[in-house]
N, C-alpha and C positions, 0 to 999 in steps of 0.2 A: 463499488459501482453504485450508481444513484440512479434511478430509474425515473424517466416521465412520460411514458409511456401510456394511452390508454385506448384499452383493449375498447376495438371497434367493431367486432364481429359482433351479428344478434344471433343470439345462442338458438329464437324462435326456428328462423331459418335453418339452422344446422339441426335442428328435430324436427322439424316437419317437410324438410327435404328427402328425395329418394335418390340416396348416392350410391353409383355402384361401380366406382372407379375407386383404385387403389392407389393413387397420385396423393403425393402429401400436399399438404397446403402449407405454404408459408406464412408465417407473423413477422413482422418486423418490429420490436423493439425499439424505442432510441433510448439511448441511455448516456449517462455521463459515465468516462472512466479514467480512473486515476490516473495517472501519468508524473514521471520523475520530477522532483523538486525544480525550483530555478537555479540552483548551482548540481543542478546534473544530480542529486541524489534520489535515490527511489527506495524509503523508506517502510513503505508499506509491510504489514506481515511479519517483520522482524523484530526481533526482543534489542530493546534500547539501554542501556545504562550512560547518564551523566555524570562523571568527577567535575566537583569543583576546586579549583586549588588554594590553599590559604600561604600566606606569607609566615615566617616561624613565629612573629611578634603578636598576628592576630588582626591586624589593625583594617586587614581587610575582608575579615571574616564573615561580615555581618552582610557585606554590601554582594558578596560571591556565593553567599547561601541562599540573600533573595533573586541573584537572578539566575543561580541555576533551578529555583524553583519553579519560577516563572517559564522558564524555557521546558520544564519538565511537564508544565501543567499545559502549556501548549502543543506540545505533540502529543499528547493523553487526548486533548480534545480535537485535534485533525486526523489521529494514528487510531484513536481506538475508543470512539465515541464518549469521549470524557472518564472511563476508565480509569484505576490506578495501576498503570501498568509499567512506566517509566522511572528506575530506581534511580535514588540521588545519594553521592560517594564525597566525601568532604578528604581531602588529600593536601597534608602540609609540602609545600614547594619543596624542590632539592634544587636550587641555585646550582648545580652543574648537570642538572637531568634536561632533557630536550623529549621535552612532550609533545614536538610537532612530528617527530620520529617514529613511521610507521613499525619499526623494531620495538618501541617505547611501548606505543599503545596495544602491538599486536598482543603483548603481555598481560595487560588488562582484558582484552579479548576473552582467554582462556579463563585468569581469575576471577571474573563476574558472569562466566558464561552467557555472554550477550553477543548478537549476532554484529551489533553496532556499538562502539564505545565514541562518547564526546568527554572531552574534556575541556573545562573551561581553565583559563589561564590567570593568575592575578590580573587585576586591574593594573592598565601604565597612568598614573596622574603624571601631568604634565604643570608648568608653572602658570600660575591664577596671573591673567594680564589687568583684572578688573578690584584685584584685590577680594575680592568677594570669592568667585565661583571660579574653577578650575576645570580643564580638560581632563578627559577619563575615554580611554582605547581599552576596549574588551576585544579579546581574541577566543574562539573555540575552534578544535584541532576536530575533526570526527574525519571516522573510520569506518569502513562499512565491509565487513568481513568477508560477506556474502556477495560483493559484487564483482568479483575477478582477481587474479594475482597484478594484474598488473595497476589497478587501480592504488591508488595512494593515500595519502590526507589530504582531507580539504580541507582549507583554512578558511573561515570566518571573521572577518574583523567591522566593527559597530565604535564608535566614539560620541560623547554626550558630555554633556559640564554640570559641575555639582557643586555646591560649597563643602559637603562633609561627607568622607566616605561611608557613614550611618544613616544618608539617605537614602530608605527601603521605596521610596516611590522611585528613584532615578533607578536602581538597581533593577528593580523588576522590568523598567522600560528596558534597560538595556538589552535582559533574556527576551524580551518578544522582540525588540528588533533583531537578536540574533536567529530568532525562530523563523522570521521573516521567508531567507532563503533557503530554508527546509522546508516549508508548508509543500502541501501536494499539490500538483497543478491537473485541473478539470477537460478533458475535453469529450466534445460528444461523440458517439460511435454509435452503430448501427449494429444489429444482431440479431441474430431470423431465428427464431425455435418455429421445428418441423410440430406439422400437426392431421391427422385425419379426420375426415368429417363422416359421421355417421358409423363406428367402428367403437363407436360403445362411449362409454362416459367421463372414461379415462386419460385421455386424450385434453379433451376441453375441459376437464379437473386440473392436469397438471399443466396446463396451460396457465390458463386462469391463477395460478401459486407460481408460478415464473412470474409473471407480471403482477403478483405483488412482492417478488422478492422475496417468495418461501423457497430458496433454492433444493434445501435438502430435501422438504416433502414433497417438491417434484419430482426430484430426481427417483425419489422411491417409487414412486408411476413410473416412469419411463425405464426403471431397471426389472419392474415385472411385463413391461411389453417389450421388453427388448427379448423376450423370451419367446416370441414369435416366427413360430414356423415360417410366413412369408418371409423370405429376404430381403425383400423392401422394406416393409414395416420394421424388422427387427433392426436393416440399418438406420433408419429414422430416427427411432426409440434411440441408438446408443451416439448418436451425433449430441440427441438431447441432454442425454447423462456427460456427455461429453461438453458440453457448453456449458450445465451446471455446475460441474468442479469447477471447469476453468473459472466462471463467477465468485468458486468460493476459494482459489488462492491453491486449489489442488491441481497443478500443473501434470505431474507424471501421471496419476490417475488417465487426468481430461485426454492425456496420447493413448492411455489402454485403450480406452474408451473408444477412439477414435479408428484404432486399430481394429478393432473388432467391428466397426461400421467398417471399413475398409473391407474385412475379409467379408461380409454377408452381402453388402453390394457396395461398391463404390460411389460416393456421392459426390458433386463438385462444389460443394460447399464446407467439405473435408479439409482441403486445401488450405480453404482464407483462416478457418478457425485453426487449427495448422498451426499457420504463421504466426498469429497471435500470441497460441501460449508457448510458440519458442521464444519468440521476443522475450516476453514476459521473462521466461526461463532465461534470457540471456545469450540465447542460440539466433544463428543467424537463418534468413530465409531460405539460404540456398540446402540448409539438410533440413529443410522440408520437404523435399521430394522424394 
């Protein structure tokens, strides 16, 4: 989540106000949130490994190890704030093996314990029309473990011209163009954390650390006021706790959470946050109710 949010309440007025109503106040947020790649994948939060494949002779070795670098170093910097997090797998070709075969790859799955496996494919050169420079089709297979049985390989396919398959600058373009249709896509969404005014400091603390994207040290407020005798208050407090997983990738938690607002009082903003992290979760709107 990316946050641009900014906090408009003057803190003056909420301290030198005399509030004696127990109604929460809403914050609205905008924020940017991730959303599934352009070719349908939703990467996020999941451990990645890339094979590259070489030919038995080698002669493509050079050109498939820079651009499964490149492609590694690109999801490191959209996936995981430029991190080393993305492992890269050098694998000699088996000329009767079918590496677009979800049986194929589900196998590497298990052997590199990765929620996601890509594999990239030899280079296809095609015949030089110019005498000089030659066509070059790069294919990657990836798998996404985590997203359903019924989901399959997606196929990747990127083509560029080269004169020598030792050029490390064509090779690298080719992994960012294949990164291309994985990148995350942005969009804005709206998101209300509960708040009371005049009920202590605690409140407009953890507020204040939502809105700059300290999710956990909020959440630690809102898990010591969710320990409030009122019923209101305490379901307020666990809507909050319950927004905050959901922020940080903690789906099942964020439904405790939500649960336990449920049982202390009902909210109707239970609901939409709900929906959200089943999505998220892969679950449909309709058992959200």
């Amino acid at each position: 989540m990316k946050s641009f949010s900014v906090l408009s309440f003057v803190i003056a007025a909420l301290s030198g106000a005399v509030l004696a109503s127990c109604a929460p106040s809403a914050y609205v947020m905008q924020m940017e949130s991730r959303k599934p790649s352009e070719c349908g994948l939703d990467l996020a939060g999941k451990s990645l490994s890339v094979i590259y494949l070489e030919s038995p002779d080698g002669r493509d070795s050079l050109f498939n190890n820079r651009a499964a670098d490149a492609l590694a170093y690109g999801l490191e910097s959209d996936l995981f704030d430029g991190a080393e997090a993305v492992k890269v797998y050098n694998l000699t070709k088996d000329a009767a093996g079918n590496y677009a075969s979800k049986d194929t790859i589900t196998q590497y799955i298990m052997l590199l314990d990765s929620d996601v496996v890509m594999i990239l494919d030899t280079p296809e050169a095609g015949e030089s029309h110019t005498g000089r420079s030659f066509p070059v089709t790069s294919k990657l297979y990836v798998y996404d473990s985590m997203a359903g049985e019924d989901d399959g390989v997606t196929t990747l396919q990127v083509s560029t011209s080269t004169a020598s398959m030792t050029d490390e600058g064509r090779a690298m373009n080719m992994g960012s163009a294949l990164l291309k249709p994985l990148r995350s896509k942005w969009e804005q969404e709206q998101f209300t954390v509960l708040y009371f005014d005049g009920m202590g400091s605690k409140w407009i603390d953890a507020l204040l650390l939502a809105d700059d994207m300290k999710w956990a040290e909020a959440i630690e407020k809102w898990m010591d006021l969710s320990r409030s005798k009122n019923p209101t208050v305490s379901s307020c407090a666990c809507y909050d706790v319950a927004l905050g997983c959901f922020m940080l990738g903690q789906y099942d938690l964020a439904l405790e959470w939500l649960d336990s607002s449920d049982a202390a009082r009902p909210l109707s903003l239970n609901n939409g946050l709900r929906k959200r992290i089943l999505e998220k979760k892969g679950g449909s709107a309709a058992t959200s109710d």
